[in-house]
N, C-alpha and C positions, 0 to 999 in steps of 0.2 A: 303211676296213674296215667292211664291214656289221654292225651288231649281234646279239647270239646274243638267241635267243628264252628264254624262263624256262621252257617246255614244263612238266614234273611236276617240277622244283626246287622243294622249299620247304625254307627255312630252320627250321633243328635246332636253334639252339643262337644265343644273341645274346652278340654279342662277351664281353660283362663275363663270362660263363657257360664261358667256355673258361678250363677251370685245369689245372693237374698232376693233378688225379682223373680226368681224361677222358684220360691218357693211355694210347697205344694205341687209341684211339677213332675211328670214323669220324663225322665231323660235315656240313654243310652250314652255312655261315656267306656273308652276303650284307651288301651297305654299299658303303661310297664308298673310295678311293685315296687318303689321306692324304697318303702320302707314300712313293718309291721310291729305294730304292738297292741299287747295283750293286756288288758288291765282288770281283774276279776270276768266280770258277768259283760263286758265289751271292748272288744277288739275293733282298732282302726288299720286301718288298709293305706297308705298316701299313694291315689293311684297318679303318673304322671304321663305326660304328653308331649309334643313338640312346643306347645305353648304355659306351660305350667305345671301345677299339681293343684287335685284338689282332695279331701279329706272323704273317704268311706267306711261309714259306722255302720258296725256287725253286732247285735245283740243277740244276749246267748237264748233269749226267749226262740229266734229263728234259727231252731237248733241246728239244722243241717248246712247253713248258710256258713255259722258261727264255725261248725266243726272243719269248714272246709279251709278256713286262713289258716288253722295251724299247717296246712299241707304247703302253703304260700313259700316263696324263695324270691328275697328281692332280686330285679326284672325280668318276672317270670312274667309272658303276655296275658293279659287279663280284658276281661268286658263284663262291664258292670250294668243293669240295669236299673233302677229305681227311684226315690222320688228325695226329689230336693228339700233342705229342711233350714232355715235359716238355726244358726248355733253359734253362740255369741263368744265361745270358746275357742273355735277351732280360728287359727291364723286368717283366714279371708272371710269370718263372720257366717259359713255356711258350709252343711257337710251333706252325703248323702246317702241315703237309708236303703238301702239294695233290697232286690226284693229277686232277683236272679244274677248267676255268677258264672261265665266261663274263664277257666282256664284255656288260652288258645293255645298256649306254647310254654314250658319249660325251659329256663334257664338254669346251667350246671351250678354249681357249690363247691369250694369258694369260687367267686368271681376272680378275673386275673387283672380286675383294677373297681376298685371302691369309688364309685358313679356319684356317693354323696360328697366326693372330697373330704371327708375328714381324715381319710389317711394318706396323704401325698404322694405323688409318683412322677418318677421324671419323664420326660417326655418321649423318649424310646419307649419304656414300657406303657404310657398313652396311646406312640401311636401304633402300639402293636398288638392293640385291645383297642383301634380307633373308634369302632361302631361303639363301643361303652363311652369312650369320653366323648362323644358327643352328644350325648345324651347329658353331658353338665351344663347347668345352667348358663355360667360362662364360657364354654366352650361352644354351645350353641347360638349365642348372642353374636358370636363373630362371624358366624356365616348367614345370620339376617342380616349384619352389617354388609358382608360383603354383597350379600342380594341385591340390597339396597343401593349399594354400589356400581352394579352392574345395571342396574335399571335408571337410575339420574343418569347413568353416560347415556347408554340410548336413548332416553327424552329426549338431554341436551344435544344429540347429533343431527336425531331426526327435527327438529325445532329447527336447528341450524343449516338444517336443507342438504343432511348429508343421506349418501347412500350407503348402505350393510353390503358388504361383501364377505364373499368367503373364498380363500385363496390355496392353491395346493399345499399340503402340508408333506407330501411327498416333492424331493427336488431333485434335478440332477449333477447343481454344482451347487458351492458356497454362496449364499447370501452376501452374508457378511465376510467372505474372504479367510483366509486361515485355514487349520486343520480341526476343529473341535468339532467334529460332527458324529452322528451317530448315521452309520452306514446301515442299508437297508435291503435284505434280500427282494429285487426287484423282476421277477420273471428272468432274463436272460442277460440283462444289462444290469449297472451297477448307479445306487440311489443313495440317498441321505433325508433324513430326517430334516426337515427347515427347521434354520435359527433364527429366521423372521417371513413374513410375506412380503417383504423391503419390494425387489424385485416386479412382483406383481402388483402388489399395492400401486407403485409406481406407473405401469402401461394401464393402468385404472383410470387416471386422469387424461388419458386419452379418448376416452369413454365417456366416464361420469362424472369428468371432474374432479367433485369434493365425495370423496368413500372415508369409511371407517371398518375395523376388523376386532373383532374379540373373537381370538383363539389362540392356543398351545404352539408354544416355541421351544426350541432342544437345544439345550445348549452341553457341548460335551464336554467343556473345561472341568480339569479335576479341584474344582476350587469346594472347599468342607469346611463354610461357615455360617455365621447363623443370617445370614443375608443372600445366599446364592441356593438354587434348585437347579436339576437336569434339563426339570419339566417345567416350563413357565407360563400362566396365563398373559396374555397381552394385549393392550386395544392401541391400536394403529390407525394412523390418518393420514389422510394424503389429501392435497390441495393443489386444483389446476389453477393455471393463470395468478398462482400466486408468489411470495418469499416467504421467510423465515417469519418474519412481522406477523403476517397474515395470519400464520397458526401460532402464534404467540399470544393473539389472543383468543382465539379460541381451546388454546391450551388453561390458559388462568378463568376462562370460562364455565369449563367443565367443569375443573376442578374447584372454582368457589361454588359452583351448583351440587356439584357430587355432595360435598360438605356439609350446606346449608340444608338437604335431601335427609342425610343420615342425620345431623343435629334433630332436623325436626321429625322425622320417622321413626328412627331409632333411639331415642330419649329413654323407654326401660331398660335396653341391651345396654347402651351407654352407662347408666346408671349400676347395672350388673356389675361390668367391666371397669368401675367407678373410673370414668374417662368424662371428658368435661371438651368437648371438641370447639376449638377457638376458628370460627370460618373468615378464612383468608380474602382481606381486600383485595380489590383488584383496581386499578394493574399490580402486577407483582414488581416487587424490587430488582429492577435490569442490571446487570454490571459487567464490562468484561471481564473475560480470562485476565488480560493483566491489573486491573484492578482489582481484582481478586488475588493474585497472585502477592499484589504488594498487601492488601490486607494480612491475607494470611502470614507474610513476614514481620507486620508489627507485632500480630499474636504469637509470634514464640513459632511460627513453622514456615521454616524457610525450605523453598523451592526454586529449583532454576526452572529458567522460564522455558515453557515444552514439556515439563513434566506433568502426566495426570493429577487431577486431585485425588488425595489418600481419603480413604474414611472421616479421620482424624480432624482434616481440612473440613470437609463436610460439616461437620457437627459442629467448629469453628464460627462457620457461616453460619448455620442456622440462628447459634447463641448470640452472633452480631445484631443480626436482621432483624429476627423476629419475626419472620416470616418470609414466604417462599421467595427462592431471586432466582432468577433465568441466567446462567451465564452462557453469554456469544461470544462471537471472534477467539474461536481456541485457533490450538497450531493446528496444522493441516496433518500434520502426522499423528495427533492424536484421533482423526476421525476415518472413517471409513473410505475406500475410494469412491460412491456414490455422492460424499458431500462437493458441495461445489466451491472451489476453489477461490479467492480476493483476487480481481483479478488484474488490479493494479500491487495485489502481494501476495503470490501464492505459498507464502507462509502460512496464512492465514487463512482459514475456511468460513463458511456461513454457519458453523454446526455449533449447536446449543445444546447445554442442560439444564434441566429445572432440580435444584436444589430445595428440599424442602425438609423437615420436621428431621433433619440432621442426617439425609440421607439422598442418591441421587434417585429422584423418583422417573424423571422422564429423559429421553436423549432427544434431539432430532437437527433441522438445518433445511438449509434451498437446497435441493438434488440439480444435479446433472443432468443439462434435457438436451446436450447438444452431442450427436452422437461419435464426433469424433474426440472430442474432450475427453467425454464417456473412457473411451480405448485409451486414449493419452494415461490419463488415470489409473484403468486398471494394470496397467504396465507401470506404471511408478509405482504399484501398490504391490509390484509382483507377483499379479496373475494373470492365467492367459486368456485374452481377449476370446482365444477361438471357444474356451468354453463357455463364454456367454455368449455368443454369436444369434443362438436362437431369442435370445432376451435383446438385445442390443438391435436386430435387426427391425424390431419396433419402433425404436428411436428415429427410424428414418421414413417415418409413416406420419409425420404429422405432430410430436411429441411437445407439450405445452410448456413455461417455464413452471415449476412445480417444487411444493417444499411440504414437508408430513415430521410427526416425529412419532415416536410410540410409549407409553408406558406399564409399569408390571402392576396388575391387579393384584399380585402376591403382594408385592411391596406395601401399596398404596393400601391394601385393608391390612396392614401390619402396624405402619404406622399411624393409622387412625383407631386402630385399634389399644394402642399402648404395647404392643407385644415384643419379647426380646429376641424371637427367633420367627422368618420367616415360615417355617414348617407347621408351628401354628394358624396360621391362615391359608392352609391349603387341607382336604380332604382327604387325597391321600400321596403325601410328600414324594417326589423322585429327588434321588441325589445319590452321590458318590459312592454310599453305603447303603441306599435302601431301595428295593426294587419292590418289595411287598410289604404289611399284604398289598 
């Protein structure tokens, strides 16, 4: 059967929006074929959308209308027109009586993943039929969450009097130091994919001050769990004329806003995902690294002190707390050469994490604004100063005291989401094993 064209159709009215008040109503409503069945002398249609389904009754009195669902294949593209009818049977108390039918588009038979959930699939085979599972209800609800997400940060930045930036995502040396990069055919010279906008973000506050960044970071470590990606979302801050303090609370800021944003926007998706989200007081629970370190020893997980925290620790915390804790004053070897040093104990860095819902959701610390420090640093870190030279030669322009941290929007709609793999909050996952689709 050839496909009909959409010619001057446009859709009226999205599923969720057809109620008992539009009855007697003519509508236009367009989506996918959930699901069909036939019952004698009338056939229902469940046509669905980005925001629902609603029920389409086919009586065989309209013979030609009627003959045409048998030809039907759940999400096969469809546009329905006709008039709404309140019907005190059908699941939302209202169905609708077609009175024209295109077929826009064809889907094949069988499907390579069952869109109703009633036959389980694990998640490779979701995400490699991705564009069908998202089309499930709860699978859908996690990326209005994440929307939602994404929209309380930039309220809460722009409120906060910060500026959006956008920073190269092509670089020519490590950010973050190390070898885990993803190298990058670059015209004649040799590139990398960024593992942050650290760097930039940073000669920002020479500019603008207070910026913020939401965009993709590459990380090339071969790490294959359900907490790490290639490809990362991330929103980045940076603050002039400030410390660690500074964005510490504007860290617990956003984030009891982010929260309170989804709580109250997201309440059906939430509901979907039978997630019950508890918004975090503020200030958050502070503690250092070694107070943490002796915690973790009364609970049964003993650490020498300079060691990261394991996952394990992680989740320790969170079940103490009860909610999120910032921890400062790590060892200096645990943080980057960027963070800035104690400088009556350069054991001791400015650099912080925020621990939260049993997982490290944010990193950050006061940076380095003194340019020779700067170099001192990257030589203690084991890299060579001459390949940040073009970065570094900023620092002697004027360079403010300044301190930012960043966090993973994968992470953060993972664990507000309830989810046990971050690959379900992302659209389409990169990692060790998966390049497509």
């Amino acid at each position: 059967m050839a496909n009909d064209t959409l010619g001057k159709w446009r859709k009226t009215h999205f599923a969720n929006e057809i109620s008992p008040k539009l009855d007697g109503k003519e509508v236009t409503i367009m989506g996918w074929v959930r699901e069909v069945r036939q019952l004698g002398s009338i056939s229902f249609v469940i046509l669905a959308d980005r925001t629902g389904n609603v029920q389409v009754t086919f009586l065989k009195k309209h013979e030609e209308l009627f003959n045409k669902v048998s030809t039907l294949n759940r999400e096969d593209v469809i546009a329905i027109k006709g008039e709404v009818q309140k019907a005190e049977k059908s699941n939302r108390g209202v169905e609708v009586i077609p009175s024209e039918i295109k077929v826009l588009n064809q889907s094949i038979t069988p499907l390579p993943l069952e869109v109703t959930g009633k036959t389980p699939a694990d998640l490779d085979t979701r995400l490699n039929a991705r564009v069908l599972d998202l089309r499930k209800p709860e699978v859908s609800a996690i990326f209005k969450i994440r929307n939602t997400i994404l929209s309380a940060a930039r309220d809460y930045f722009k409120s906060s009097n910060f500026l959006e930036i956008e920073t190269p995502k092509i670089i020519a040396s490590a950010s973050e130091g190390g070898a885990a990069l993803f190298p990058v055919s670059y015209f004649e010279e040799e590139a990398f994919l960024r593992q942050s906008p650290q760097l930039y973000k940073e000669l920002m506050t020479a500019a603008f001050e207070r910026v913020f960044e939401i965009g993709p970071v590459f990380r090339a470590e071969p790490s294959d769990t359900p907490r790490h990606l290639a490809e990362v979302v991330q929103m980045d801050v940076e603050m002039g004329f400030a410390d660690e303090t500074d964005t510490w609370e504007v860290l617990e800021g956003m984030v009891h806003h982010i929260y309170k944003e989804v709580s109250e926007k997201c309440a059906d998706e939430l509901k979907t995902l039978g997630r019950e989200l508890k918004v975090p007081k503020i200030p958050f629970e502070r503690k250092t690294y070694t107070e943490i370190i002796d915690l973790l020893g009364k609970n049964g997980l003993k650490l020498k002190w300079g060691e990261d925290i394991p996952p394990e620790g992680e989740k320790i915390i969170t079940e103490h707390f009860k909610a999120p804790v910032i921890v400062y004053e790590y060892p200096m070897k645990l943080k980057p050469y960027y963070i800035h040093p104690y400088e009556k104990n350069p054991k001791l860095s400015y650099g912080f994490d925020l621990i939260g819902e049993g997982i490290e959701l944010a990193s950050g610390g006061r940076r380095i604004h003194d340019p020779e420090l700067y170099v001192k640093m990257l030589e203690e870190k084991g890299l060579n100063p001459k390949n940040f030279e073009e970065i570094t030669s900023f620092f002697r322009l004027g360079m403010p005291p300044h301190a930012g941290w960043a966090i993973g929007v994968d992470r953060l709609t993972m664990v507000m989401c309830g989810l046990e793999n971050v690959r379900e909050a992302v659209l389409f996952p990169r990692d060790l094993k998966r390049l497509n689709p």
